[in-house]
Every structure is written in structure tokens, then in C-alpha cells.
N, C-alpha and C positions, 0 to 999 in steps of 0.2 A: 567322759566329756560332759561340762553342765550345758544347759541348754541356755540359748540365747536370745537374751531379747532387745529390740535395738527401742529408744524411745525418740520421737519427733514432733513438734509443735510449732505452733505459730510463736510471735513474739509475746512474751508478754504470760503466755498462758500454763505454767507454776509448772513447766515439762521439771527442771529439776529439782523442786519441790516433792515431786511424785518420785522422781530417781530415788530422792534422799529418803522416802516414807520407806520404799520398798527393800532400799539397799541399808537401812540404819547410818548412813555415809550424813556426813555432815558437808557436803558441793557447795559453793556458794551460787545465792540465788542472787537472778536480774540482769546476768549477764547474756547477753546473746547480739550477735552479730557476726564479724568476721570470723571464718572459721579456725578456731585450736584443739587442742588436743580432746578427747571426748574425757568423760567419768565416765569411769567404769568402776562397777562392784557387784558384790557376790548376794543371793539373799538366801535365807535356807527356805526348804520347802517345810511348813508346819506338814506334822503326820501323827498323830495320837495313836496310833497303831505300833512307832518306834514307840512315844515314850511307853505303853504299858511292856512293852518286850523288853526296856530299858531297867525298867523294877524288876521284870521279873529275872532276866539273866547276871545285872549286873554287869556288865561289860567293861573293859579298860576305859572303848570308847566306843560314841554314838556317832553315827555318819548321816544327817540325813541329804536326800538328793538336794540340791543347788540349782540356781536358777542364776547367770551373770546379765546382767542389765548394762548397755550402753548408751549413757547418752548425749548424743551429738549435738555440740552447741552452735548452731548454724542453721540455717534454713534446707530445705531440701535439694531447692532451687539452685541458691547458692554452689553447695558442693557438686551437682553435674554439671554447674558451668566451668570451675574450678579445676586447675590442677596441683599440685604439692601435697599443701596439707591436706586442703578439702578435698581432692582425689581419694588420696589415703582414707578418710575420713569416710568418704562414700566407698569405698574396700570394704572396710570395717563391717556400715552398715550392710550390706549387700549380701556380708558373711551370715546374720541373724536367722535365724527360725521361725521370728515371730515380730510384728511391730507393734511399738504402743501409739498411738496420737495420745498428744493430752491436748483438749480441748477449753478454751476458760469459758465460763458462767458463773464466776464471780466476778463481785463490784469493787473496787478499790480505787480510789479517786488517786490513791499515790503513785498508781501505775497503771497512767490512761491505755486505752486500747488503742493497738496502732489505726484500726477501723475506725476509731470514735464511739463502738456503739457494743456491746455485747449481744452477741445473734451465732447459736452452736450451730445450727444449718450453713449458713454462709462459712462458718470455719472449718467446718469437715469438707464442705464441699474445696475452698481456698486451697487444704492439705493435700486432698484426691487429686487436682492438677497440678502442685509442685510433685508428689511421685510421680503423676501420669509424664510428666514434663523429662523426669531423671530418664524413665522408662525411654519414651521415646528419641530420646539421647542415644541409647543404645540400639534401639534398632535400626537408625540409622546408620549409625558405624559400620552396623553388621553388613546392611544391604551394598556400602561400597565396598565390602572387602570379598561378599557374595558375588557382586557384580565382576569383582577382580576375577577372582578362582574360577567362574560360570569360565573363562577370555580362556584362558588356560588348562581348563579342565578334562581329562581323558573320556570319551565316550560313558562309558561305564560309571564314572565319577557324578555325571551332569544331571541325573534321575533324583539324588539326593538333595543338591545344593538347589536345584529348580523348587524342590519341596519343599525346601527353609524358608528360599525367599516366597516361598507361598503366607508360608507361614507367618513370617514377620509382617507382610502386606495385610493378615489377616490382624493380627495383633494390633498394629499403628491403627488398623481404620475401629477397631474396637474404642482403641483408649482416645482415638478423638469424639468416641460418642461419650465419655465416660463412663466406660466399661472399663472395669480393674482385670486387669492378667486373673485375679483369682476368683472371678464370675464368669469368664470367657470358659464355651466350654470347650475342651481339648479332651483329645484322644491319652492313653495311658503311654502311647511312643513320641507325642508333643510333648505333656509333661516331662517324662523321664530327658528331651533336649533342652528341652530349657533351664533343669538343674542348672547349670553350667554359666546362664546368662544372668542369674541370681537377680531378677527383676523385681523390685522392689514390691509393686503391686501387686503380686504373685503370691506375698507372704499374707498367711494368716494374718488378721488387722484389730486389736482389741481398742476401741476408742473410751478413752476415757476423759468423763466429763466433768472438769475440776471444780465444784460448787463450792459457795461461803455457808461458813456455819448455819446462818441465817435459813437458807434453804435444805437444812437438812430432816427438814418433817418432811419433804414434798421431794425428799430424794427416789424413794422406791416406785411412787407414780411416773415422777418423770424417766425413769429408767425402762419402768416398761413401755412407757408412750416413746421416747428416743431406740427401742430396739425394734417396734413397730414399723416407724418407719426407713431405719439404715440398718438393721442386723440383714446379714446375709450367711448362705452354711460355713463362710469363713472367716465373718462378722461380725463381733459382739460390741453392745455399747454398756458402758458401767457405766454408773454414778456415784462419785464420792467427794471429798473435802477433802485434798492435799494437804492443808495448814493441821487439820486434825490428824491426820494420818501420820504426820510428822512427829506429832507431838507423841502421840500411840506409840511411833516406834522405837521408843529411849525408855518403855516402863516394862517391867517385869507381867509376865503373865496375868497375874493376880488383880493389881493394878489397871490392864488393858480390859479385864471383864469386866470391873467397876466402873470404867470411862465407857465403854460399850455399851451396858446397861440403860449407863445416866443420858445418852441419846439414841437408845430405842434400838440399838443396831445387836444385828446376830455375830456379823462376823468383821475383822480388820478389813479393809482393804487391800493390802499386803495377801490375806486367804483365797479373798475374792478375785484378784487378779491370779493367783497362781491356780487355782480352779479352772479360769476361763481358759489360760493358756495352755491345761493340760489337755482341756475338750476341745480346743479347737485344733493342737497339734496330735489330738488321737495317744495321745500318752497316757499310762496306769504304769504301777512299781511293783515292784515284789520286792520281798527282805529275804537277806541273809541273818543271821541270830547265831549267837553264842557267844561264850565267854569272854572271846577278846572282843567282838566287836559285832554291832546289831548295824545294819546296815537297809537305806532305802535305795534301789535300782530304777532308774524310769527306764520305759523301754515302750515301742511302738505297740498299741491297739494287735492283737493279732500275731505277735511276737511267739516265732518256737521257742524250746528250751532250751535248743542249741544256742539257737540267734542270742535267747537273754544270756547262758552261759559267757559269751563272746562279750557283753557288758564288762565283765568282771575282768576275765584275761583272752588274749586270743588264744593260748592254749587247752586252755579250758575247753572252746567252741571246738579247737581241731580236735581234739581227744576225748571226747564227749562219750561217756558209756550209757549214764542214767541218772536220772533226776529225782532225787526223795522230796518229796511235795506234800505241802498239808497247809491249810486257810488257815491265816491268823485267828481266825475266832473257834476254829479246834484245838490251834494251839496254846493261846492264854487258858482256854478252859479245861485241858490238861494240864496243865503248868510246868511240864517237861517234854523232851522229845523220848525221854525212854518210857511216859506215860502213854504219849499217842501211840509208839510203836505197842505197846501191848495192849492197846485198844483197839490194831488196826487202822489208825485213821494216819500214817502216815504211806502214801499211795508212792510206787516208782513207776516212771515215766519216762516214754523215752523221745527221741529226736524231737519229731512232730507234732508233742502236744503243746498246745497253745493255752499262754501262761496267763492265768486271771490277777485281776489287779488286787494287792493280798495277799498275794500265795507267798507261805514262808517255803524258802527251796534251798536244797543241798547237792552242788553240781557232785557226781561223781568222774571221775575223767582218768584218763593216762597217754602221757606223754612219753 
């Protein structure tokens, strides 16, 4: 399953401009208001590590990991007040992994700002209270239905449900200071309950800050001055041009270095966002390799070889005997796996060991 990222903004501020940079989707821009149906699309994860295993195997075909982006054209606001579509639509979001804000700090006379004025502080902060707002939507709900169960509930049962509504009172009086779910600190048995309530604030929050060409010399200052002061350890702020990002994403590699280049930039924004979101959801891949097919796996930070096995198929995971393992950078510089094996450098490993990001791996198994 690809990993999810849901994208959110104010009016105005190029959120599917950035969809369409990242997903190569051509969405039409400028729409936003009542809630419809979201975009959604897929984007591959760039990895230089498939293409050089790609030369060298040869494979039918190349997989690499996937990233699906959704995004919801409507306010935040809007869909917790909402039932039908925008319900559905807040389903949706509520499902993701990770959220993006797109923020504007560009100037465009053709599409004033519903504020009047372009100010990132005032918009991140505007965003933080329409989730805080969804957020608290829901803990509500919860406390009258807690309140119900508490009326009804077996001795033994009321130990529990007393803890939740602890807990929820702790939550609400949080997010009206604005404090996000994922600054509040909680226990690993809060966390592991609140899966479930899929709280928007909760999710990892990459803010990205949609600049005009104009300001792209004085992009990587203000990026570290904007992570200064709103990064937090589940936090990150980027700075990039949507309209350039867009355009980046319809040109062949070759072409994307030479427009790179020509404004001083290292990487797409497309790289950079899928970077932040691997570190902030603790994600690294290993590859499978050979002749039919060279393959990237994401899988959690700390991941056994069973657990990544279990990526692949659940059988796989139940029938797990041993793991043939060797670094991509043993393996291109053997250029076979029958070379590493007569080098030694291809290692077996079993249940427990914990899989580094890179590691070319061969599940052994029986069903």
C-alpha cells in the first residue's frame, strides 16, 4: 500500500498547483469552495539507487515506491461542518499519513487574497484553527457518546471509559490553546487510542510555502528563518514556487537539471517534499533486484525482516525462514549477487534483524 498524503489550504493559495507539481496530473487550478469530489494521483518516489540496479539487472520492469496525494478542494472548516460529500471528503482526509498546508507568498493581482494582504504567519496560524476546529468536532461527539456508555456501563467497563473522557478533556483544553494533537505529549497507550479517532492534528504536518519566481534567490533563507520559528519534531516548513514546480514536472530528467541549474536549486520540489515526508513519517526502503523486476519497499524506521518480508506478501511474513542481505553499495560494486556471495558479502539474517535503508534483501520463506 502507497503512502498517503492528504493536501490543505486556504483560498487562493496554488494547494492544486502543488498537487499537480507533485502528482505530474494536470487538476484545474482556481477552483475552491463548496465541497466536490477531491484529486487525487499517484507520484513515484525518485531513488538513484533503483536506476543504477536498473542498468545493471536489466529487469522487465522497475517499481519504484509511490507516494498518492489527495487533494481536497474545500476548506477544512467547511467539511467538519458538513455532511454528504464534505463528510465523505473529511473520511478521506482523516485516512492520510501525512498533511501538506500549501501556504501563498506570492503576489498576483489576478487573484487577490481573500485577506487583502499576503502575511505566512496569519495563514498557518488561520489553517492550525480550521483543523483545530475539525479536531475538536470530534471530541465532542466522542464525550456525548462517552457520557452515554459512562449511564450504562458495567463496573469493570467504567475504569476505561473515565480514562478517555480524561483524556479527550485533556486534548480539547490543549487544541484551545493551540496546541496540535501532535505536540501534546501523550503516553504510547494514548497514542496507540487515538489511531482510531484519526485526528487531523495528530498527523505529521509539512507546510509548504508557495513563492513567486521573483522570490526565488531569498527562497533558502527564508526557509530556514520560517522552520525557526514553526518547525516542530513533527513539523517541517519548505519553501518553493508551485508555478515553477509545475512546469519542472512535464520535462524529462536532463531538461529538469538544466532548469535547476539555471535557478541555483539542488533539488525539484517534488524530491524535497518526498524527503521531508519520509523523515518525518520515520520511513527508509530496501530493494528487491533481479531479472524480472528491481523493486523499492518503504517500510517503518526500525522495521524487522519479517515485518519488511510482510511488505511484500503476508505469506512471505508467516513463513519466514531467512533473509539474504547485502547494501546496495556492496552490491553495484560487485555487479552480481553470485559475485557478493563469493566475496562473502552477502550476510543471512534472521526474524529480528532490523532492516537499514538500502538494504538489497532476498526473503527466504515456506508456506
Amino acid at each position: 500500500m502507497s503512502l498517503g498524503i492528504g493536501i490543505i489550504g486556504l483560498s487562493g493559495s496554488g494547494r492544486t498547483t502543488i498537487f499537480n507539481a507533485l502528482t505530474g496530473n494536470n487538476a484545474e487550478t482556481g477552483g475552491f469552495g463548496a465541497a466536490s469530489a477531491a484529486h487525487i494521483g499517484m507520484a513515484k518516489v525518485p531513488d538513484d539507487r533503483l536506476d543504477a540496479f536498473t542498468k545493471l539487472f536489466n529487469p522487465k520492469k522497475t517499481t519504484p515506491a509511490e507516494i498518492q496525494y489527495l487533494d481536497v478542494g474545500a476548506s477544512v472548516k467547511t467539511l467538519a461542518k458538513g455532511g454528504g460529500t464534505a463528510g465523505q471528503l473529511l473520511t478521506q482526509l482523516a485516512g492520510v499519513d501525512a498533511l501538506i498546508n500549501v501556504v501563498r507568498a506570492f503576489e498576483d493581482p489576478a487573484i487577490p487574497h481573500p485577506s487583502g494582504s499576503i502575511d505566512v504567519a496569519r495563514d498557518i496560524g488561520e489553517m492550525n484553527l480550521e483543523v483545530a476546529f475539525s479536531d475538536l468536532a470530534i471530541i465532542e461527539k466522542r464525550f456525548n457518546r462517552i457520557a452515554s456508555s459512562i449511564r450504562g456501563a458495567k463496573p469493570e467497563e467504567k475504569p476505561r471509559l473515565l480514562a478517555e473522557q480524561d483524556l479527550m478533556h485533556r486534548l480539547r483544553d490543549q487544541l484551545e490553546k493551540d496546541i496540535p494533537i501532535r505536540e501534546q505529549k501523550l503516553t504510547e497507550e494514548e497514542d496507540h487510542l487515538l489511531v482510531g479517532y484519526q485526528f487531523l492534528s495528530a498527523k505529521p504536518l509539512i507546510t509548504i510555502v508557495n513563492i513567486g519566481e521573483a522570490h526565488l534567490s531569498r527562497s533558502k533563507q527564508m526557509e530556514i528563518e520560517l522552520n525557526q520559528k514553526f518547525a516542530q519534531p513533527n513539523h517541517r516548513v519548505i519553501v518553493l514556487c508551485g508555478k515553477l514546480e509545475m512546469d519542472l514536472s512535464g520535462l524529462d530528467k536532463a531538461s529538469k537539471m538544466d532548469f535547476l541549474k539555471e535557478y541555483g536549486l539542488e533539488q525539484t520540489g517534488l524530491e524535497r517534499v518526498i524527503q521531508a515526508s519520509y523523515e518525518l513519517l520515520g520511513l527508509i526502503s530496501f530493494l528487491t533486484v533481479g531479472p524480472d523486476e528491481v523493486r523499492a519497499w518503504p517500510v517503518t524506521k526500525g522495521s524487522t525482516a519479517q515485518k519488511a518480508a510482510g511488505k511484500i506478501h503476508s505469506d512471505i511474513e508467516r513463513g519466514f525462514i531467512r533473509a539474504e542481505v547485502i547494501g546496495h553499495k556492496e552490491l553495484l560494486e560487485c555487479g552480481t549477487i553470485a559475485e557478493a556471495k563469493k566475496r562473502g558479502l552477502l550476510r543471512l539474517e534472521g526474524k529480528t534483524y532490523v532492516v537499514q535503508d538500502g538494504d538489497v534483501i532476498n526473503f527466504l520463506f515456506n508456506v
